[in-house]
N, C-alpha and C positions, 0 to 999 in steps of 0.2 A: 504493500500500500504506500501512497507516494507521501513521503511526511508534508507535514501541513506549517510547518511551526513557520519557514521562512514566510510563505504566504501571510499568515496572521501577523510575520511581522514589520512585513511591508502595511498592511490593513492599519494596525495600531499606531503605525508613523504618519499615514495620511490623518487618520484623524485625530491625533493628537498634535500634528501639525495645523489643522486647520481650527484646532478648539483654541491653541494659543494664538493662531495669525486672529482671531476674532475678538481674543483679550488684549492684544497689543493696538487691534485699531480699538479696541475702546478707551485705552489710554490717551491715546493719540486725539481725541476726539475731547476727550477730559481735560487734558493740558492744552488746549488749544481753546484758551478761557474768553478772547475777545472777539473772534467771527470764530463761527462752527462754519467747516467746510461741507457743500452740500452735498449728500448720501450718493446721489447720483456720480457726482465728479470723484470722488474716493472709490465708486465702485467700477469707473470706468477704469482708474489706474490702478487699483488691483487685479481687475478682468487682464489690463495689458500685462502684466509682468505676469501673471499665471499662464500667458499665450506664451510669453516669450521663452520662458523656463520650458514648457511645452516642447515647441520647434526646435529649439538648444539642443534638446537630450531624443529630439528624432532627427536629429542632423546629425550629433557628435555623440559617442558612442560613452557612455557612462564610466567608462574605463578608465578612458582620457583624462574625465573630468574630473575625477577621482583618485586618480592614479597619480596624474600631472597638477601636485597643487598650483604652482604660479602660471603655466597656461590655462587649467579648468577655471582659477578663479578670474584671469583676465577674459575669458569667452563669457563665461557668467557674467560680469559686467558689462562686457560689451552687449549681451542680450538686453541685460536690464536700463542700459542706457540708451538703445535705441527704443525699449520700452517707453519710458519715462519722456523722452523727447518728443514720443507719439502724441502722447497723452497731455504735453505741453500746448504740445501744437493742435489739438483739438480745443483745448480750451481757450486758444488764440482766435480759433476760427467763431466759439460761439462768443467770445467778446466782444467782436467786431459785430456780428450779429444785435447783440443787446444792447451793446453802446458802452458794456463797464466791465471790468476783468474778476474770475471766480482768485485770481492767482495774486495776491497784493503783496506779498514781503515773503522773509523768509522761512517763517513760520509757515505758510502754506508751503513753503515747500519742503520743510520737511512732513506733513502731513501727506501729501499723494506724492513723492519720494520714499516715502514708508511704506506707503498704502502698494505701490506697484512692489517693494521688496520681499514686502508679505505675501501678496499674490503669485511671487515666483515661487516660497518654500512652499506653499500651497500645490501650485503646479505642478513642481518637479515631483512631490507627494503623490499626488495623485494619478503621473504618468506610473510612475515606479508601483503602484496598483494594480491599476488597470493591467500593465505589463505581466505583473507577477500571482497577483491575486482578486481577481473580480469578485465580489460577491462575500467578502471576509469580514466587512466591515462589523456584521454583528459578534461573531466568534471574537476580534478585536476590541469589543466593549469591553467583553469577558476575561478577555486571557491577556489585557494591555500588561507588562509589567511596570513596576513604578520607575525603574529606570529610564525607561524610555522619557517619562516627563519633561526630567532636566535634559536630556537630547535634545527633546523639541523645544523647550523653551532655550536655549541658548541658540536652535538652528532657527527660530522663528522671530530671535531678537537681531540675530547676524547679520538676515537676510534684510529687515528693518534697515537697522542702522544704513546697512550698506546702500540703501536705496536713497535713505533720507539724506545723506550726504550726496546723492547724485542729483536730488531734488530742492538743496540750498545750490547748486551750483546754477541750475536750468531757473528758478526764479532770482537768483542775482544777474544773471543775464539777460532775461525778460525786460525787467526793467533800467540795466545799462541804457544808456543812450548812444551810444557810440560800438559800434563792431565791433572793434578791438577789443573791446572792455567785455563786450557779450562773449567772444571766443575765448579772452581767458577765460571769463566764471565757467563756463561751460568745461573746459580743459580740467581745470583746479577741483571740478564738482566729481570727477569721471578718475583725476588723478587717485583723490583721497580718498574714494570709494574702493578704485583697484591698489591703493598701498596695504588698507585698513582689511580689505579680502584676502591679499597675498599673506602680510601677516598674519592674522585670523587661521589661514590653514598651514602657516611652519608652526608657527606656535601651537597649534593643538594637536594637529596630526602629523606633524612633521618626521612622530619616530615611532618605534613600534610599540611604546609604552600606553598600555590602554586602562580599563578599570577608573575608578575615582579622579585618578592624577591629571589623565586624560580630560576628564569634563573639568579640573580647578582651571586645567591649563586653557581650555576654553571661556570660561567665564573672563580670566584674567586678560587672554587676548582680545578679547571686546573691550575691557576696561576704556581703552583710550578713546576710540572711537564711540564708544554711548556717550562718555565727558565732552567730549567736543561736541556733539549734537546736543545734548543738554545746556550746553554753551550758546549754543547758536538759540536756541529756541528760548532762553532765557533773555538773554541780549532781544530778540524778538520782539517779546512780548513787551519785555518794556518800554525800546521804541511806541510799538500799538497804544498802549496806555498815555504816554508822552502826547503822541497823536489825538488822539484822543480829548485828551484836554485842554488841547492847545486849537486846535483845527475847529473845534464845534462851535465854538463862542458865537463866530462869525453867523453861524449856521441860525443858529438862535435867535439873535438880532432879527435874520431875512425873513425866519418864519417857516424855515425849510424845518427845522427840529426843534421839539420840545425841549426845555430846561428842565423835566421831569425824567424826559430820555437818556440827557445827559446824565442825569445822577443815579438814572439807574445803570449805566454802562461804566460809573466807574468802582462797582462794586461785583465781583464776581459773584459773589450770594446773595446778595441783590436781586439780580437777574435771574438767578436759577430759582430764588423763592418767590418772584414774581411768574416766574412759568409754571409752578408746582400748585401753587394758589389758584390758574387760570385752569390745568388742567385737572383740578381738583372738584372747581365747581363743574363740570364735565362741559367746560369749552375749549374741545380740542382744537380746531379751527382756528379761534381765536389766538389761541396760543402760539400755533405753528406762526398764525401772520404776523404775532408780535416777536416773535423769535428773527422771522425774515427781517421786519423791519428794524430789528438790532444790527442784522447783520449787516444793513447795506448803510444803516449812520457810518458805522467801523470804518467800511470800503469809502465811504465818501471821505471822511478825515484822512484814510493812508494815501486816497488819491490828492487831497487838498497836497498833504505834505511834500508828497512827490513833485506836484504842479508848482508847486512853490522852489522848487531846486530846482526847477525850468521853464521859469513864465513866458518863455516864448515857444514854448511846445502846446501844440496847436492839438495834437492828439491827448494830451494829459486836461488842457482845459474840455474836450469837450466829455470826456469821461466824467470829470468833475459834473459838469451840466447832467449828462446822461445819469448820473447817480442822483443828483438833486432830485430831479425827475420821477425817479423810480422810491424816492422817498417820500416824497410828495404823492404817488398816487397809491402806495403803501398806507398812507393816514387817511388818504378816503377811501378806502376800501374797509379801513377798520372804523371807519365812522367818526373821525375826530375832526374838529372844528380848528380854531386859532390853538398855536401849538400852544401858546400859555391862557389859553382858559379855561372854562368850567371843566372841557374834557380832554385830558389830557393822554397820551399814547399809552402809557401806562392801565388808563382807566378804559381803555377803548373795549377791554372785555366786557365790560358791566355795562355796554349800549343797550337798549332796549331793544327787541327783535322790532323789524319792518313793519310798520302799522300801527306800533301801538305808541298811543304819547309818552313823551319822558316823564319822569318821577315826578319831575316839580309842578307838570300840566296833573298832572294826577293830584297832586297835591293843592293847587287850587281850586279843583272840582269838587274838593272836601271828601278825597276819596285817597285812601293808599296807594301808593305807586306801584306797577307793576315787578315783579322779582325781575333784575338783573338778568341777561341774559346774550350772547350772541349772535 
């Protein structure tokens, strides 16, 4: 009878690769505290790097990739870099489309720079399956051993990291203004991904030393590259916040944003217990459109900041416009009037359904006012 055990333990790496590639984008999605990138755009750069890892290991024979650490890991990134460039460059194409870009600093790019890295350990996962064992997947719930865990979680953080460094390189170069400056960040993005990979696999697999030693030596060779995307993504965030409160003032003044919007964007839990409250009285709707319209205040201030490092770029102003726009029709969609009056973005849940009068006509009729609602 043909043993089963390698089968089930291909079975157990797919899906315990794909249960951590789902906890790493929830990370990703958590620390990415001032615009949430949308589910769609994260699921297309994951779709990309699970194709590219795909075609990689039906071109090149697993041997290679495996056998040959600094060629397998330079092809590997060369798969995930044209991945990720894809995936750039679609969302080039629907920005041009909308008027305003999903991709504004660097922080987005480690988020779908991640998102496509995950999507390769996912891939290669899933090829190495199908290949080996179709149909394991439940015998694999069963017989997973706990070892394999930290396998995956260290091969489903590698595969991250290594992206999300290719995805600070492609959004520094987005927004260069000059060639030159876009070809290095792109080079630099592509370099440190293929140093941080080469490394990655001398240092953990480099010798025939396996068992325990083997996974410290892996954690320990990620050390540098998670610190420097931690880096990057910290430096980030707090430009965005800087942004933030510098950029909206103006906003404010025009009437394009609420000074209620403002001060709920400058509190991370703020926002999250303003969305928890809205989908608690069961207005989901509501919620998701006050979620959007946080996210594109965000996009309008990093694009102010940007338009301001280049007042004569003709393309940054109109973005800017096209964001105002889309903010603006965000507030009548959710029903609010002057952004500093009685109903503010914040309170745009608690509008009263179509037809019926507001609270306070209720309340002149010497009648209670209708319950709140969406």
């Amino acid at each position: 009878m043909r043993d089963r055990a390698p089968e089930c333990m291909h079975a157990t790496t797919l899906l315990l690769t794909a249960l951590t590639a789902l906890g790493y984008l929830a990370v990703l999605r958590l620390v990415d505290v001032n615009e949430k990138e949308p589910l769609w755009a994260i699921g297309m750069l994951f779709a990309l790097g699970a194709g590219a890892a795909v075609v990689l290991r039906l071109v090149v024979p697993d041997t290679w990739l495996e056998l040959e650490p600094v060629a397998g890991a330079l092809g590997q990134e060369l798969a995930r870099f044209l991945a990720v460039g894809a995936g750039v460059a679609a969302l080039g194409v629907v920005a041009r489309y909308r008027g305003f870009s999903e991709l504004n600093g660097l922080m987005d790019g480690v988020v779908y720079g991640g998102a496509a890295g995950l999507g390769a350990a996912v891939g290669g996962a899933l090829l190495a399956t199908f290949r080996n064992a179709p149909g394991e997947l439940v015998s694999a719930i069963v017989a997973a051993p706990v070892a394999s865990v930290g396998r995956a979680a260290v091969a489903g953080l590698a595969e991250g990291v290594f992206g999300a460094l290719l995805g600070v390189g492609f959004a520094a170069a987005v927004h260069a203004r000059r060639a030159p400056a876009r070809v290095a960040f792109v080079f630099v993005g592509f370099a440190a991904a293929a140093l941080a990979h080469v490394g990655h696999a001398l240092f953990a697999f480099g010798d025939a030393l396996g068992g325990d030693g083997a996974r410290v030596r892996a954690w320990v060779a990620l050390a540098l590259p998670v610190l420097c995307v931690a880096a990057v993504a910290v430096f980030a965030l707090l430009g965005e916040k800087r942004a933030i409160l510098s950029e909206l003032a103006a906003e404010v003044e025009l009437g394009v944003v609420g000074s209620d919007d403002v001060r709920i964007l400058g509190s991370y839990w703020r926002r999250e217990a303003l969305y928890l409250g809205t989908l608690l009285r069961g207005r989901f709707a509501a919620a998701v459109r006050l979620r959007t319209l946080h996210n594109r205040v965000v996009q309008l201030a990093l694009a102010k900041r940007r338009a301001a490092a280049d007042p004569v770029a003709e393309d940054l102003a109109r973005e800017v416009e096209g964001l105002r726009g889309a903010v603006v029709a965000l507030r009548q969609r959710l029903g609010v009037g002057a952004p500093d009056g009685p109903q503010p973005a914040t309170l745009a849940a608690e509008a009263p359904p179509a037809g019926e009068p507001p609270p306070e006509a209720a309340a002149d009729a010497g009648a209670p006012g209708p319950e709140e609602s969406h």
